[in-house]
Backbone as a chain_set.jsonl record, in Angstrom:
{"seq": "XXXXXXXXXXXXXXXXXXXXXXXXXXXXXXXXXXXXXXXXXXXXXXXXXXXXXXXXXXXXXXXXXXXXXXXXXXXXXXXXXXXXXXXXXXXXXXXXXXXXXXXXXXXXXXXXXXXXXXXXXXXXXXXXXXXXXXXXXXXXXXXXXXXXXXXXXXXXXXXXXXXXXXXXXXXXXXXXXXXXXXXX", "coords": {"N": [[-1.637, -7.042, 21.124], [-1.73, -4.302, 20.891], [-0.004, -3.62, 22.958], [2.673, -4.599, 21.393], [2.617, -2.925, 19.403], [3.546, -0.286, 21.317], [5.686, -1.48, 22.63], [7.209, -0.999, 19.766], [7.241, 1.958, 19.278], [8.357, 2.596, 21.386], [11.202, 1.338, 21.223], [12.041, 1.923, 18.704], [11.179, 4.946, 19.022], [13.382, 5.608, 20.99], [15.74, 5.067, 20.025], [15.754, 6.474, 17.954], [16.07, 8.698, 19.057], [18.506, 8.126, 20.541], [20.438, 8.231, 18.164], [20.116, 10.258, 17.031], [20.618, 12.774, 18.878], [23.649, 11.602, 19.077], [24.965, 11.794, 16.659], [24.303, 14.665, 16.452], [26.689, 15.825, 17.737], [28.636, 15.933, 15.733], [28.239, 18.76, 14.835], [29.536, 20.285, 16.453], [31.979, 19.288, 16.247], [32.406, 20.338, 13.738], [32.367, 22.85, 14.142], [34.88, 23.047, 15.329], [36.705, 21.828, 13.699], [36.81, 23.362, 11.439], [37.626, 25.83, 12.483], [40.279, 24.883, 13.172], [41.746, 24.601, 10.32], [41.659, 27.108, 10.009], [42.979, 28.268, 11.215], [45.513, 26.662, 10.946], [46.09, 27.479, 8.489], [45.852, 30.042, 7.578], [47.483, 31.055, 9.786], [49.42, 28.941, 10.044], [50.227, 28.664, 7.402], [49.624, 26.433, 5.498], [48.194, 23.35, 5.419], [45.323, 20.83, 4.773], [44.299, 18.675, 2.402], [42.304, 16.103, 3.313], [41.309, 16.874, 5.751], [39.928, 19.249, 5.199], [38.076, 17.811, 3.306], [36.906, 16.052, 5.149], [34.769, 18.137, 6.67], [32.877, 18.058, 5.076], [32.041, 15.344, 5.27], [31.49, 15.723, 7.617], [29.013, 17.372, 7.825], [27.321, 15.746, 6.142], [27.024, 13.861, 7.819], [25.808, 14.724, 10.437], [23.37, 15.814, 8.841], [21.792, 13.758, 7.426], [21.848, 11.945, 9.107], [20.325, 12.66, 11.115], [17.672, 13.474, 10.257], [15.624, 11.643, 10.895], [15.481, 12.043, 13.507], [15.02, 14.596, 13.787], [12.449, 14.722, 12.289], [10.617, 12.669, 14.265], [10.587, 14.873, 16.428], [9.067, 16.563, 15.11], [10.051, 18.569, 13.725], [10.125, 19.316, 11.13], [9.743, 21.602, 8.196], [6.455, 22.675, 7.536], [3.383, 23.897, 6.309], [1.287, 25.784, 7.835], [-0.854, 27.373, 7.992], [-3.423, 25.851, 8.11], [-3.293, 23.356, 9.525], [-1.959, 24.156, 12.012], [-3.797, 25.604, 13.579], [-5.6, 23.888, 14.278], [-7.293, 20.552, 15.424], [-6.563, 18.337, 18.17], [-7.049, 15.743, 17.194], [-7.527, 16.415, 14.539], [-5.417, 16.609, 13.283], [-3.629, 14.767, 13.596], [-4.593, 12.477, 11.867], [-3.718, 14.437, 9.73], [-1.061, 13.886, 9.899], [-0.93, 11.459, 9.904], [-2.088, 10.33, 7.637], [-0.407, 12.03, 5.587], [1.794, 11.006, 6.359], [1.674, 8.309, 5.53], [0.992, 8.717, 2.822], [2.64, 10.478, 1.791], [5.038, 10.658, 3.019], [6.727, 8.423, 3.24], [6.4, 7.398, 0.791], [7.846, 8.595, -0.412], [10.615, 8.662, 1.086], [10.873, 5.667, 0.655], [10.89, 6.054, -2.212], [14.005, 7.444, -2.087], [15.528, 5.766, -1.396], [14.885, 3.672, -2.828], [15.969, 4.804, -5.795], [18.854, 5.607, -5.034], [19.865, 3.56, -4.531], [21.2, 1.62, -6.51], [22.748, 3.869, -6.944], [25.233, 3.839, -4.913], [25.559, 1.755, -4.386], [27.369, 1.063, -6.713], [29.03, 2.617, -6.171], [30.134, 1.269, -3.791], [31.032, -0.889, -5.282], [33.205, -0.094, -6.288], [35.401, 0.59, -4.363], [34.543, 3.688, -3.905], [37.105, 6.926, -4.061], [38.033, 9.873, -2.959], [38.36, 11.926, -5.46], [41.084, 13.977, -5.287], [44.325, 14.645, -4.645], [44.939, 12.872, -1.735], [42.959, 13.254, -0.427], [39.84, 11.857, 1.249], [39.737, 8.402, 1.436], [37.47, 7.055, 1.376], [34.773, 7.615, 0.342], [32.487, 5.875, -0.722], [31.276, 5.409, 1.552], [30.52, 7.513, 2.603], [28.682, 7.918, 0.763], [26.953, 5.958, 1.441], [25.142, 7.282, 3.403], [22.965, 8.245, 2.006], [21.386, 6.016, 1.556], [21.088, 5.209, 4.027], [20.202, 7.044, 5.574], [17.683, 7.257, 4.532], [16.32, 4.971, 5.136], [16.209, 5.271, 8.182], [14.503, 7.527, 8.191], [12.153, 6.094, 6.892], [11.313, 3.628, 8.826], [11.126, 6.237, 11.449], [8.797, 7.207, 10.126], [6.988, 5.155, 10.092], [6.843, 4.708, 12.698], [5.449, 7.251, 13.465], [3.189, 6.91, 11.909], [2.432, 4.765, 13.745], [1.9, 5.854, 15.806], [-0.153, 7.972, 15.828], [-2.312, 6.082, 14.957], [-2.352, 4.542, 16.649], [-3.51, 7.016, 18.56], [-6.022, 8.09, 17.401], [-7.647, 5.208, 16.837], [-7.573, 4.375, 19.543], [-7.613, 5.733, 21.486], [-5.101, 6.958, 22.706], [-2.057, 8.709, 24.137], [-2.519, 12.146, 23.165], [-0.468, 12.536, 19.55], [0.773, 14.634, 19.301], [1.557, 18.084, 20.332], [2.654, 18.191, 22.454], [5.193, 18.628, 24.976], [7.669, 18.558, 23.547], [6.434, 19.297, 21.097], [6.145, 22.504, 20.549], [3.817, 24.701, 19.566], [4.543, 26.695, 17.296], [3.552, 28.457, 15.325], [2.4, 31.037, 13.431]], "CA": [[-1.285, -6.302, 19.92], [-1.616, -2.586, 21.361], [1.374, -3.604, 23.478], [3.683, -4.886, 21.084], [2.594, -1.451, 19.063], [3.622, 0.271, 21.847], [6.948, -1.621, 22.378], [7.981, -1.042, 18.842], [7.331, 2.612, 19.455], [9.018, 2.827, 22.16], [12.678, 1.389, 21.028], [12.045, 3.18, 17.257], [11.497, 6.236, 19.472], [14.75, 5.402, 21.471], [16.889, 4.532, 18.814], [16.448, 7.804, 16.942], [16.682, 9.718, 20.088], [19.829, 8.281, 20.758], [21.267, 7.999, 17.178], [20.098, 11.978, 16.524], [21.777, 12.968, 19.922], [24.93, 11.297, 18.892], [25.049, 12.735, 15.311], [24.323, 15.821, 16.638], [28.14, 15.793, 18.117], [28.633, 16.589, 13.992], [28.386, 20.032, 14.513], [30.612, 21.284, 17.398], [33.03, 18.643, 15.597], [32.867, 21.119, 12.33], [33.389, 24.17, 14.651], [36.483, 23.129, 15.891], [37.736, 21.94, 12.265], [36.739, 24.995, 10.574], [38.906, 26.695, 13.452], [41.929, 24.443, 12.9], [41.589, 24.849, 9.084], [41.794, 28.221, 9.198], [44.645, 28.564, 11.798], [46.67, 26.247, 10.012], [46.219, 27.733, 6.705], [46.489, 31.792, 7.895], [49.084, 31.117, 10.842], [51.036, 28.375, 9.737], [50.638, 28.76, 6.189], [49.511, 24.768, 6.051], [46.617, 23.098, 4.818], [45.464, 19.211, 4.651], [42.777, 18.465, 1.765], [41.502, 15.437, 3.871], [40.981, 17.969, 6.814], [38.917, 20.536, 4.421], [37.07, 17.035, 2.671], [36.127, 15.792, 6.373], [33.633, 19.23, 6.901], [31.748, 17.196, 4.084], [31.489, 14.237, 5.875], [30.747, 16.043, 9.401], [28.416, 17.775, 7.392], [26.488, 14.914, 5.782], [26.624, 13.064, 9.09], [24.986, 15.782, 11.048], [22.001, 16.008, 8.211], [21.325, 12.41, 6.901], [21.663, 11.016, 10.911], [19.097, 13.716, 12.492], [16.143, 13.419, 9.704], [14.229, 11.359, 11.248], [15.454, 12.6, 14.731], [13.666, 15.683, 13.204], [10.588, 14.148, 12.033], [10.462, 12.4, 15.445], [10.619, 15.48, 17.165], [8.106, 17.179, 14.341], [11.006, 19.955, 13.03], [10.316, 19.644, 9.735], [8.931, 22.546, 7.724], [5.039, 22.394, 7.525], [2.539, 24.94, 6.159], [0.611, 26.11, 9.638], [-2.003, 28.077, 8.071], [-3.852, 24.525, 8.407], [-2.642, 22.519, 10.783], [-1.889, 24.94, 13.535], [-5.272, 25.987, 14.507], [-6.649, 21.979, 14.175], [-7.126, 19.738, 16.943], [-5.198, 17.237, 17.908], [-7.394, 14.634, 15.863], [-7.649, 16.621, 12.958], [-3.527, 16.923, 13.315], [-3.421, 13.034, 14.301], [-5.284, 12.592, 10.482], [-2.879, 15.658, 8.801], [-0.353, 13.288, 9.94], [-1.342, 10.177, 9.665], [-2.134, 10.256, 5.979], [0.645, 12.223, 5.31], [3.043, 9.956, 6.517], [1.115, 7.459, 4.324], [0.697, 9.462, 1.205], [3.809, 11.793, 1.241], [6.662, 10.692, 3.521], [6.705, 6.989, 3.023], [6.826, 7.131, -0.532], [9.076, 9.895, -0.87], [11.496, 7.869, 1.522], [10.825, 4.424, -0.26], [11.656, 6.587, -3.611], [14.551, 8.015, -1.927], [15.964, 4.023, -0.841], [14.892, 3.068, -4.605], [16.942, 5.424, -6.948], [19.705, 5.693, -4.434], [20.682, 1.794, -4.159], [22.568, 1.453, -7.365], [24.539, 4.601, -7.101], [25.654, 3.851, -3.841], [26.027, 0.399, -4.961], [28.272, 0.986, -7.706], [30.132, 3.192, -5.34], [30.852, 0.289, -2.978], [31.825, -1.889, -6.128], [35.029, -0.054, -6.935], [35.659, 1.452, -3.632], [35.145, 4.813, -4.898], [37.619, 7.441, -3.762], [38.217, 11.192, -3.314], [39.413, 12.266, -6.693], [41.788, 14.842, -4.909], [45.116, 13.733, -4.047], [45.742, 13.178, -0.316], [41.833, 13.323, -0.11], [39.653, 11.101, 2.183], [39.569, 7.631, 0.475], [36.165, 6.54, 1.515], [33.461, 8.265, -0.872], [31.723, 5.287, -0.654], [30.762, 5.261, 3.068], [29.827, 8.885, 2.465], [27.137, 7.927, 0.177], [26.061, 5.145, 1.954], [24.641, 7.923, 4.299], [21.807, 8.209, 1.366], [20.73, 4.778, 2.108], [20.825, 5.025, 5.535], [19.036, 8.396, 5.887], [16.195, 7.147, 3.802], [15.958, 3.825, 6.263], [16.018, 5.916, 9.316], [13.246, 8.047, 7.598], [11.144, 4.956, 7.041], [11.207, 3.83, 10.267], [10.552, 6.422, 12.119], [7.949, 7.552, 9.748], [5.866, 3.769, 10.257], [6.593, 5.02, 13.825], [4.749, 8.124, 13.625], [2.19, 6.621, 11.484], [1.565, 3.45, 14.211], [1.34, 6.655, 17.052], [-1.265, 8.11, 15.32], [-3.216, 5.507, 14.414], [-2.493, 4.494, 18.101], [-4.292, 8.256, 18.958], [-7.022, 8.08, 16.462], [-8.388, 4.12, 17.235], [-7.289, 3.508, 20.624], [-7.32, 6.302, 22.616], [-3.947, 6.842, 23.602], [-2.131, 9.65, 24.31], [-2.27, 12.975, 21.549], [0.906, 12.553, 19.405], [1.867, 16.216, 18.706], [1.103, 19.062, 21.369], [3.73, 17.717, 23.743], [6.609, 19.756, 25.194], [8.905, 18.84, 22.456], [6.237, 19.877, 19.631], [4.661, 23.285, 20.994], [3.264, 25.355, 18.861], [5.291, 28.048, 17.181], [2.904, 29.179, 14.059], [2.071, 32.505, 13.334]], "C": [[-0.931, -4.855, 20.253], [-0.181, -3.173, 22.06], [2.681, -3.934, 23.044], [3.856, -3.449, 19.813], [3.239, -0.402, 19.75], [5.093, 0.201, 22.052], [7.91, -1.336, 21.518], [8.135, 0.82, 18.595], [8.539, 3.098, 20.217], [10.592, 2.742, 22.041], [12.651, 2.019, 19.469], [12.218, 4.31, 18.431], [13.148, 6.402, 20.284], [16.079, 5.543, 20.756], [16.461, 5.652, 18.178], [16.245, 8.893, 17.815], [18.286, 9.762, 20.114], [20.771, 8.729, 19.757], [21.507, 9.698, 16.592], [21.006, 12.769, 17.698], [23.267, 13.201, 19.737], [25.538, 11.97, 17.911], [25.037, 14.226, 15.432], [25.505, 16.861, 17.414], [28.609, 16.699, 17.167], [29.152, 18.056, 13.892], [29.089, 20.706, 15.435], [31.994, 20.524, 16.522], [33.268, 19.726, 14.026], [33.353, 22.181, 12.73], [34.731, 24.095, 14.633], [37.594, 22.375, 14.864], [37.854, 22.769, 11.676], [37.754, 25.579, 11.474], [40.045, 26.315, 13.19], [42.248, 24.644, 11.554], [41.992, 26.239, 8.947], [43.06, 29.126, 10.518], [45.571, 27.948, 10.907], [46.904, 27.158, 8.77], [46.305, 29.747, 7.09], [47.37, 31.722, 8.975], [49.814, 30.671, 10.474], [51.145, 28.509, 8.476], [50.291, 27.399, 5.326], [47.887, 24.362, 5.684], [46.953, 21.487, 4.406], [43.733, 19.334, 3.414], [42.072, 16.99, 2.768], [40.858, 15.977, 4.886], [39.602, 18.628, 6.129], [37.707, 19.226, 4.31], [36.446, 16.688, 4.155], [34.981, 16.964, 7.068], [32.725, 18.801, 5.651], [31.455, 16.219, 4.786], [30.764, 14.315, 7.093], [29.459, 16.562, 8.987], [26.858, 17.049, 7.031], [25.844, 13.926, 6.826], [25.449, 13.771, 9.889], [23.297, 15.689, 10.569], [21.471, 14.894, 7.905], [21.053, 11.733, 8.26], [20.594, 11.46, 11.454], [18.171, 13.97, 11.645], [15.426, 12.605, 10.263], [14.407, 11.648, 12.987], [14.522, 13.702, 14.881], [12.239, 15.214, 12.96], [10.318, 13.555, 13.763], [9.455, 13.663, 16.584], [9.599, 17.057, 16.78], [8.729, 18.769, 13.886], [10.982, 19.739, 12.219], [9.665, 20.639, 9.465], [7.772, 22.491, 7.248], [4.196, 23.651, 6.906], [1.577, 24.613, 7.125], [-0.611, 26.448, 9.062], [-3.149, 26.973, 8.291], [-4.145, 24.126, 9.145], [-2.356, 23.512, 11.62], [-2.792, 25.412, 14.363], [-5.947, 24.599, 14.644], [-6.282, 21.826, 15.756], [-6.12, 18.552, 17.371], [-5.77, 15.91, 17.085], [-6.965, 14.661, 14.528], [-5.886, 16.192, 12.645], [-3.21, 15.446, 13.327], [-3.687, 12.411, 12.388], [-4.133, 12.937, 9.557], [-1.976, 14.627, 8.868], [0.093, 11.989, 9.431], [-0.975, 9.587, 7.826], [-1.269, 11.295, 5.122], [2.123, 11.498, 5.058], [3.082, 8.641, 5.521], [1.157, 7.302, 3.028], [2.23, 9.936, 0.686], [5.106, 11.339, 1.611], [7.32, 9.478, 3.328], [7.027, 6.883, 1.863], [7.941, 7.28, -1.491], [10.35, 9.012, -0.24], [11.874, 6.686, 0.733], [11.761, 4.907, -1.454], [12.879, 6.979, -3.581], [15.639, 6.47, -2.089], [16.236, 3.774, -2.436], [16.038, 3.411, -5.586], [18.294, 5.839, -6.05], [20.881, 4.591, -4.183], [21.91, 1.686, -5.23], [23.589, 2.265, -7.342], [25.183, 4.681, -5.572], [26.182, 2.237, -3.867], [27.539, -0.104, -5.267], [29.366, 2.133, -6.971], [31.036, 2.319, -4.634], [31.757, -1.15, -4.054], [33.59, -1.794, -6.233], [35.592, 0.723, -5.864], [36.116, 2.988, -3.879], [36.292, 5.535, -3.696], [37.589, 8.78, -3.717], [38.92, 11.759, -4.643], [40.588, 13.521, -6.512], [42.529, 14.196, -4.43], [45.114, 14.05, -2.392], [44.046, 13.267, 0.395], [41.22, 12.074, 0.665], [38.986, 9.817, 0.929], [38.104, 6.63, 0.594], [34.749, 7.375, 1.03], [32.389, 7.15, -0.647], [30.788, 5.183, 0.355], [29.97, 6.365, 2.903], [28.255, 8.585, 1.863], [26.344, 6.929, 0.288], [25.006, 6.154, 2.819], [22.994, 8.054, 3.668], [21.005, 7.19, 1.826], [19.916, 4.82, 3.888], [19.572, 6.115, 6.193], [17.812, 8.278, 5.405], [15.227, 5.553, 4.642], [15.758, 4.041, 7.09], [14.88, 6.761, 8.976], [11.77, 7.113, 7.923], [10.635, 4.826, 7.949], [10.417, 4.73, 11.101], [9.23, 7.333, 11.451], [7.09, 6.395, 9.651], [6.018, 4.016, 11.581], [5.386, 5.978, 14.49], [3.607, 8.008, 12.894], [1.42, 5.865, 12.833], [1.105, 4.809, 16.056], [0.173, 7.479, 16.634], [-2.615, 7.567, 15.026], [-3.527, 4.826, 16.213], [-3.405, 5.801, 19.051], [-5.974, 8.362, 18.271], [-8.067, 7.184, 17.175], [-8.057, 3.497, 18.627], [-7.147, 4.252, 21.783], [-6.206, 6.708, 23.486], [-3.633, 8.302, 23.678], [-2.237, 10.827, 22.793], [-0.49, 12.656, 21.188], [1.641, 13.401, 19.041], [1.02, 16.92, 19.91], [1.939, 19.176, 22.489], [4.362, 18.216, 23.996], [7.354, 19.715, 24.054], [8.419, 19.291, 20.914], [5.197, 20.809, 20.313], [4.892, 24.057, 19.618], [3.588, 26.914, 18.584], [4.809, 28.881, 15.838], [2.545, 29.887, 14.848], [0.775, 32.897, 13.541]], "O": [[0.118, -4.34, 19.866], [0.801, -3.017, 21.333], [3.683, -3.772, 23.741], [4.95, -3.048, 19.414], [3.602, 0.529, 19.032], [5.829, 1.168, 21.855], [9.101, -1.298, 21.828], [9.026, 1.171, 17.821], [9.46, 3.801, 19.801], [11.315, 3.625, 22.505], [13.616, 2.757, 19.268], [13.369, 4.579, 18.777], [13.902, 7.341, 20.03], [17.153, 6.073, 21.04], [17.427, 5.832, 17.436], [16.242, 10.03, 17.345], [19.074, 10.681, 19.894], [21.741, 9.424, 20.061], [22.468, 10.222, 16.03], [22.047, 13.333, 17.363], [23.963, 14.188, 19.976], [26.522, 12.68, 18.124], [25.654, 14.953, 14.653], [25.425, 18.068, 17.64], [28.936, 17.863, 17.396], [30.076, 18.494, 13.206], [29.28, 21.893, 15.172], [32.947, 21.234, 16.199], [34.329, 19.714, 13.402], [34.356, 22.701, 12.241], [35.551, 24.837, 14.093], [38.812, 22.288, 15.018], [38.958, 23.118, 11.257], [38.854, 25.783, 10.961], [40.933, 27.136, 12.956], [43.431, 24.984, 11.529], [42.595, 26.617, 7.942], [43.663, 30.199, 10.519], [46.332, 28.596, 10.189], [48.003, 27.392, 8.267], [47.129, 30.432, 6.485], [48.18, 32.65, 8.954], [50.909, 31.207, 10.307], [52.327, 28.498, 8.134], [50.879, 27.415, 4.245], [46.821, 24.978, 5.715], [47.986, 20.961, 3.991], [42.623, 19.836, 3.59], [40.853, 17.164, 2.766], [39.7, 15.584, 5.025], [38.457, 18.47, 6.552], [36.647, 19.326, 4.927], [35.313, 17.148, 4.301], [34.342, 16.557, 8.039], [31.745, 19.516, 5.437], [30.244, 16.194, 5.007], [29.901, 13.583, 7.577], [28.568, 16.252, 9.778], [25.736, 17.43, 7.365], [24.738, 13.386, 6.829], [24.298, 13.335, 9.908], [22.316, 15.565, 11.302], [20.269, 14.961, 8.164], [20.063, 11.02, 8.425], [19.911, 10.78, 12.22], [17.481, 14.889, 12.089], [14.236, 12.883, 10.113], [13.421, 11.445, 13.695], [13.598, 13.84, 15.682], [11.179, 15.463, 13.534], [9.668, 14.355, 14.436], [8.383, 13.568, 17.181], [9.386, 18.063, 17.457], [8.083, 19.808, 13.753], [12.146, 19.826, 11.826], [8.826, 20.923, 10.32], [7.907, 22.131, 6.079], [4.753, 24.67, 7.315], [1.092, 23.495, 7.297], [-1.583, 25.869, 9.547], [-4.07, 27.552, 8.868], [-5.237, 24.337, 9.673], [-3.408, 23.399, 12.25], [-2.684, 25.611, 15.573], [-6.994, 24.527, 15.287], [-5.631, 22.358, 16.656], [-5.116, 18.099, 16.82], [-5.027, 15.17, 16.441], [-6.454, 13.87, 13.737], [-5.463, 15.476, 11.737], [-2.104, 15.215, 12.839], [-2.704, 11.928, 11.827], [-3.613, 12.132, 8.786], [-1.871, 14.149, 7.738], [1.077, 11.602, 8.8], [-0.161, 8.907, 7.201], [-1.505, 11.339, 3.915], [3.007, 11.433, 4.204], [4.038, 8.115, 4.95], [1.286, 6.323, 2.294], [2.773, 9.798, -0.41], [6.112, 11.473, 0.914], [8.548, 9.504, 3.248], [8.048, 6.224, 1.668], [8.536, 6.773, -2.443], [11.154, 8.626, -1.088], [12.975, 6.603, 0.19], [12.888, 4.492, -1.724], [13.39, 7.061, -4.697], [16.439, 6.367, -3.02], [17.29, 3.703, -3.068], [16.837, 2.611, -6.072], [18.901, 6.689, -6.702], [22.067, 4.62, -3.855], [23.118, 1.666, -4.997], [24.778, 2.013, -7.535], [25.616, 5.773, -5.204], [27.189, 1.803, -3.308], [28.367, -0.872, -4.777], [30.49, 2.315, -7.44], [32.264, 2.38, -4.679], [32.629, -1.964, -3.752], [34.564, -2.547, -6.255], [36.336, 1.625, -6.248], [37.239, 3.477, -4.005], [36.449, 4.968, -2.614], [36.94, 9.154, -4.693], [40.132, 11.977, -4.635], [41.002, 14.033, -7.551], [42.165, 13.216, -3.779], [45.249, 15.164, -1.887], [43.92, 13.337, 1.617], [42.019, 11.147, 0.797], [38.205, 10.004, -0.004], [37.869, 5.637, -0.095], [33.795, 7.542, 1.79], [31.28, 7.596, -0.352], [29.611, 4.904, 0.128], [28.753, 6.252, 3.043], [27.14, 8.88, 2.294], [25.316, 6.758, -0.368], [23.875, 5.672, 2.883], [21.998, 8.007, 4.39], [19.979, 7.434, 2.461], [18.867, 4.593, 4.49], [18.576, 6.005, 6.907], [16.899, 9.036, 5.733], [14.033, 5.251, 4.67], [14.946, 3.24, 7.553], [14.033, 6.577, 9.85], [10.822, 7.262, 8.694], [9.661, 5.499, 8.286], [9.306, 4.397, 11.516], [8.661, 8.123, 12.204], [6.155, 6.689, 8.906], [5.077, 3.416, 12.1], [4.67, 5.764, 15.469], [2.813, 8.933, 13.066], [0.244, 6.1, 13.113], [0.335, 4.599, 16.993], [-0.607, 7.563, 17.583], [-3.676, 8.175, 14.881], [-4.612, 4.705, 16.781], [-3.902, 5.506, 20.137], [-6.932, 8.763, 18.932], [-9.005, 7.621, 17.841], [-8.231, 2.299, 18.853], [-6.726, 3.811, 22.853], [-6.275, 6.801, 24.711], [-4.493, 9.143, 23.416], [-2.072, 10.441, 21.636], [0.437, 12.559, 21.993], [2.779, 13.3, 18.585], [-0.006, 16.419, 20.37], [1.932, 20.087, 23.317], [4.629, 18.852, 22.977], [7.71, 20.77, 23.531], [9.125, 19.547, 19.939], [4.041, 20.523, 20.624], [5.852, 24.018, 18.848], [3.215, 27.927, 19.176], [5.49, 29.78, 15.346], [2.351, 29.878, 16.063], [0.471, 34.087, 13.469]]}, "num_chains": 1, "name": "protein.A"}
């Protein structure tokens, strides 16, 4: 059992290494549209609305792809006064039943009231209501879905490493190079 806990850790943790990595492309990809955007349109005089609408999509990609790369990697915004002086139990706990109480639900809720209008997006293949605009709206707001599934995930990830720290002795699951300790 601990080892198939461990396995499922292990490719969850993988899989939103890689997938946050990749997504994280997103944002040199907006530099260098914003740059062409604004040559075209003050040098040549020239301008594409699917161009402009695609810094929405690089946009949404970037943020909906790398939430739970974030949570993973414990960059979300936290109140420290708390948790930053704890131990790594108490923190293992803070977490634990956080992830339980707060992030899980909130995700779930996020999945829930998100389905139909993303739904009813894919019904009528919505569109950009701008002419010449990018005709996939729908895909866009599939990203809701998706970002709240990737959430999940790796938030039953960071629950089963916890509970893996807590009852089993394994290693601590925050303190690590990639979560030091930057409270005040």
């Amino acid at each position: 059992m601990l080892t198939f806990l461990r396995t499922v850790i292990r490719y969850s943790d993988a899989a939103t290494e890689g997938l946050g990595k990749t997504a994280s492309w997103c944002a040199i990809a907006m530099v260098l549209v914003t740059f062409y955007i604004v040559v075209s349109r003050y040098v040549f005089s020239s301008g594409s609305i699917a161009i402009q609408e695609s810094l929405i999509y690089l946009n949404a990609l970037l943020f909906m792809l790398t939430c739970a790369y974030t949570l993973k990697h414990d960059g979300h915004v936290r109140v420290d006064i708390f948790y930053g002086p704890g131990s790594p139990r108490y923190k293992a706990w803070v977490n634990l039943l956080g992830g339980l109480f707060l992030l899980l639900p909130v995700a779930v809720f996020i999945l829930w009231v998100s389905w139909d209008y993303v739904q009813s997006s894919w019904r009528i293949h919505e569109t950009s209501p701008e002419a010449g605009g990018i005709p996939y709206v729908y895909l866009l707001k599939s990203l809701i879905v998706v970002m709240a599934g990737l959430v999940i995930l790796q938030g039953i990830t960071e629950i089963l490493r916890n509970v893996l720290f807590l009852f089993f002795d394994e290693q601590p699951p925050v303190e690590t190079a990639d979560h030091a300790d930057t409270s005040i």
